[in-house]
TILUM-301486 format. One record per residue (C-alpha): residue number from 0; x, y, z. Coordinates in nm, 3 decimals, m for minus. Example, Ala and Ser with C-alpha at 12.3 -4.5 7.8 and 13.67 -1.06 7.14 Angstrom:
TILUM-301486
   n       x       y       z
   0   1.230  m0.450   0.780
   1   1.367  m0.106   0.714
end
This chain:
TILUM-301486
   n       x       y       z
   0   9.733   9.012  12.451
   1   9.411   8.842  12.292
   2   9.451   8.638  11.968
   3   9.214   8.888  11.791
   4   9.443   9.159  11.849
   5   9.755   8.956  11.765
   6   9.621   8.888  11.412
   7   9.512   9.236  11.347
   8   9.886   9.345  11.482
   9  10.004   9.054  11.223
  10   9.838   9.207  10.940
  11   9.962   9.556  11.021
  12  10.323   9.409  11.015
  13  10.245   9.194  10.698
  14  10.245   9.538  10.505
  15  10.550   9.672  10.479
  16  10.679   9.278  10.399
  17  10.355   9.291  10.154
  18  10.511   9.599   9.950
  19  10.884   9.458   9.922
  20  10.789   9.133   9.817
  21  10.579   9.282   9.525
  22  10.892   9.476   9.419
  23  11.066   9.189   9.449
  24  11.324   9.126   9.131
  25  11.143   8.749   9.092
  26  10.918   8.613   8.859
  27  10.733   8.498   9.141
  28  10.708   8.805   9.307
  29  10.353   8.882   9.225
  30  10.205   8.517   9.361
  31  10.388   8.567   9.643
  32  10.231   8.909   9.747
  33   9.908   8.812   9.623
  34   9.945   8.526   9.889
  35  10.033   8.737  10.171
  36   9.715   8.959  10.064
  37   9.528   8.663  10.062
  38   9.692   8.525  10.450
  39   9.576   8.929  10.563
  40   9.228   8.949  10.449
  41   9.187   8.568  10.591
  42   9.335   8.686  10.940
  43   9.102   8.978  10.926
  44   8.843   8.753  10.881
  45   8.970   8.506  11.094
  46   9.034   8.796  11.439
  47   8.687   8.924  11.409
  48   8.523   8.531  11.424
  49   8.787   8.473  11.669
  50   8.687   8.795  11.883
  51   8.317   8.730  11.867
  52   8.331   8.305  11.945
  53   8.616   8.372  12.221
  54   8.456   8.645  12.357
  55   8.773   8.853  12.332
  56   8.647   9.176  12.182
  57   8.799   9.482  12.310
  58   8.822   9.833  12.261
  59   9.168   9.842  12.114
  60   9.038   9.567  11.894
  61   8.769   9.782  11.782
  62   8.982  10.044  11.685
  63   9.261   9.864  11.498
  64   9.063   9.630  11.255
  65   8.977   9.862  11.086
  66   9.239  10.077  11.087
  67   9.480   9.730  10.971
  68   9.204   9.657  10.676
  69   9.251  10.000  10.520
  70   9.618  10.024  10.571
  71   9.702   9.690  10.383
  72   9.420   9.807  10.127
  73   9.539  10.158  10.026
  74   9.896   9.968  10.041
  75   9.789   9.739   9.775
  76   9.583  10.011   9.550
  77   9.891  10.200   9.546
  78  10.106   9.929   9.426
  79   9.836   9.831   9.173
  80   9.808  10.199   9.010
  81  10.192  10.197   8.969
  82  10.277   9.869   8.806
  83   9.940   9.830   8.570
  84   9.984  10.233   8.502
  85  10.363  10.178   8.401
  86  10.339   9.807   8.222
  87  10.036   9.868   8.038
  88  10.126  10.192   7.937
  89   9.782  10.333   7.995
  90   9.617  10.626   8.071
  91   9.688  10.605   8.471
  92   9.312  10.663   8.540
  93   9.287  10.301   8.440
  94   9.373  10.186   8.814
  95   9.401  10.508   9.004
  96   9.024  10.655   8.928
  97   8.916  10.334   9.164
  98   9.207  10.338   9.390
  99   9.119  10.732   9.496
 100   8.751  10.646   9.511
 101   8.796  10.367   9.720
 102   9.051  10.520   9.969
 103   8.859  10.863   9.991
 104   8.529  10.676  10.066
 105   8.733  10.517  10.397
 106   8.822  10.847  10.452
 107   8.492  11.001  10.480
 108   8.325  10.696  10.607
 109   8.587  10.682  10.912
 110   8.562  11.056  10.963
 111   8.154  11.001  10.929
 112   8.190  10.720  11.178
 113   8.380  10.898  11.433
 114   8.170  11.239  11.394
 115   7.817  10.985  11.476
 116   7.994  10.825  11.789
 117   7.998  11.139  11.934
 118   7.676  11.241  11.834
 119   7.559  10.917  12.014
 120   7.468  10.757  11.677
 121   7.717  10.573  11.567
 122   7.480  10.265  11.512
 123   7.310  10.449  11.229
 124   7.638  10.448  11.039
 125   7.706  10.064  11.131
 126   7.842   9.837  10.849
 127   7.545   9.758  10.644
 128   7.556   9.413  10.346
 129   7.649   9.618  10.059
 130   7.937   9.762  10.264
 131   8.026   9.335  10.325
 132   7.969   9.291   9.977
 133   8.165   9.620   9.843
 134   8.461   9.490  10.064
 135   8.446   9.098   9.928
 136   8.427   9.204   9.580
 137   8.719   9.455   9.667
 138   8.972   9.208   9.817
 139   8.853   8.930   9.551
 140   8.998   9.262   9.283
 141   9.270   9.334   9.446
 142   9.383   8.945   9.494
 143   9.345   8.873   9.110
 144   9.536   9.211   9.014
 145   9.836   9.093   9.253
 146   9.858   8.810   9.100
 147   9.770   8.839   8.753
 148  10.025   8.947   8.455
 149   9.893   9.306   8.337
 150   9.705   9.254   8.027
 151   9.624   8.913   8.037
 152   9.238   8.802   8.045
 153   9.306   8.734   8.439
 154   9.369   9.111   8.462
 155   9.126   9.255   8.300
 156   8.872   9.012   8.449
 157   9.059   9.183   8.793
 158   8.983   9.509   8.660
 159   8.654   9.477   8.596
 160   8.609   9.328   8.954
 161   8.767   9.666   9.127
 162   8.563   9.912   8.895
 163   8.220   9.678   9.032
 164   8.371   9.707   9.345
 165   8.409  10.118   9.311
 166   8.061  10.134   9.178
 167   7.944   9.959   9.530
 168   8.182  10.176   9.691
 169   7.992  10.501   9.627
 170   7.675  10.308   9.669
 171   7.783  10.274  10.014
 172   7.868  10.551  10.081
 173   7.537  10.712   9.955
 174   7.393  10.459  10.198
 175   7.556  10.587  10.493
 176   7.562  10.976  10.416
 177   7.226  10.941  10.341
 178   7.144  10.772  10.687
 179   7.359  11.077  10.862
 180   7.212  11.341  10.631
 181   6.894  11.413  10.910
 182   7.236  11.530  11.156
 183   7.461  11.632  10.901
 184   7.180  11.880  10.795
 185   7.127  12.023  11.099
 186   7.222  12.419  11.065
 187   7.365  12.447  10.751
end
């Protein structure tokens, strides 16, 4: 098995660990998960420079990267929406408007991804910058969330992060249904 692949396969396994520490009766319990977010969006970056400078792309690669990066993503939103909705005792929106914007955009992006590749134009849906930038400014959210004490200045600041974030989520998403509108259009 390639190193690449062994990472990604890593960061698939890091969830479910991910979740119970965050639950976790500790004070530390937040740091700790917010670490283990941080060691899985370093490995993803990590397998993909490893891939590309080893030469050790492959197809199953391919396939699970991003498949790992949305799993430990929506994993995270979801824990996010339940403790800042139940210890700030705020409208839920707060968190989950984002989180549902952010997971349905993989959704359709995915499903807009696969429906190109078979078209033969799956390059026209490639990742673009603002989808880089949407997913920095996403992970940089999500860390500071983890790890921040809901309500402080650190959260908010966190909060503010994922709703910039959301905001270049459905810019991205324009992006890319706008480059697939010419086929999506095609005998409506």
């Amino acid at each position: 098995m390639k190193i690449p692949n062994i990472l990604t396969l890593l960061r698939i396994l890091l969830i479910p660990v991910f979740v119970v520490v965050y639950y976790l009766p500790i004070e530390e319990a937040r740091l700790f998960a917010a670490a283990l977010f941080a060691l899985a969006a370093v490995t993803d970056w990590f397998d993909g420079y490893l891939a590309r400078k080893l030469e050790q792309t492959s197809p199953f690669g391919a396939f699970l990267d991003p498949v790992a990066d949305k799993l430990i993503v929506a994993a995270a939103l979801v824990v996010l929406v339940d403790t800042y909705s139940r210890e700030l005792q705020t409208w839920p929106v707060l968190t989950a408007a984002p989180a549902i914007v952010i997971i349905g955009r993989e959704i359709v992006i995915s499903a807009l991804r696969e429906w190109m590749a078979e078209m033969g134009s799956r390059t026209q849906v490639a990742v673009s910058n603002i989808g880089k930038i949407k997913t920095t400014l996403q992970m940089l959210a999500i860390l500071v969330l983890l790890g921040a004490i809901p309500g402080s200045g650190l959260a908010w600041f966190g909060i503010a992060a994922l709703y910039a974030a959301t905001v270049l989520t459905l810019w991205s998403m324009f992006v890319y249904l706008r480059a697939a509108w010419p086929h999506l259009s095609e005998d409506i």
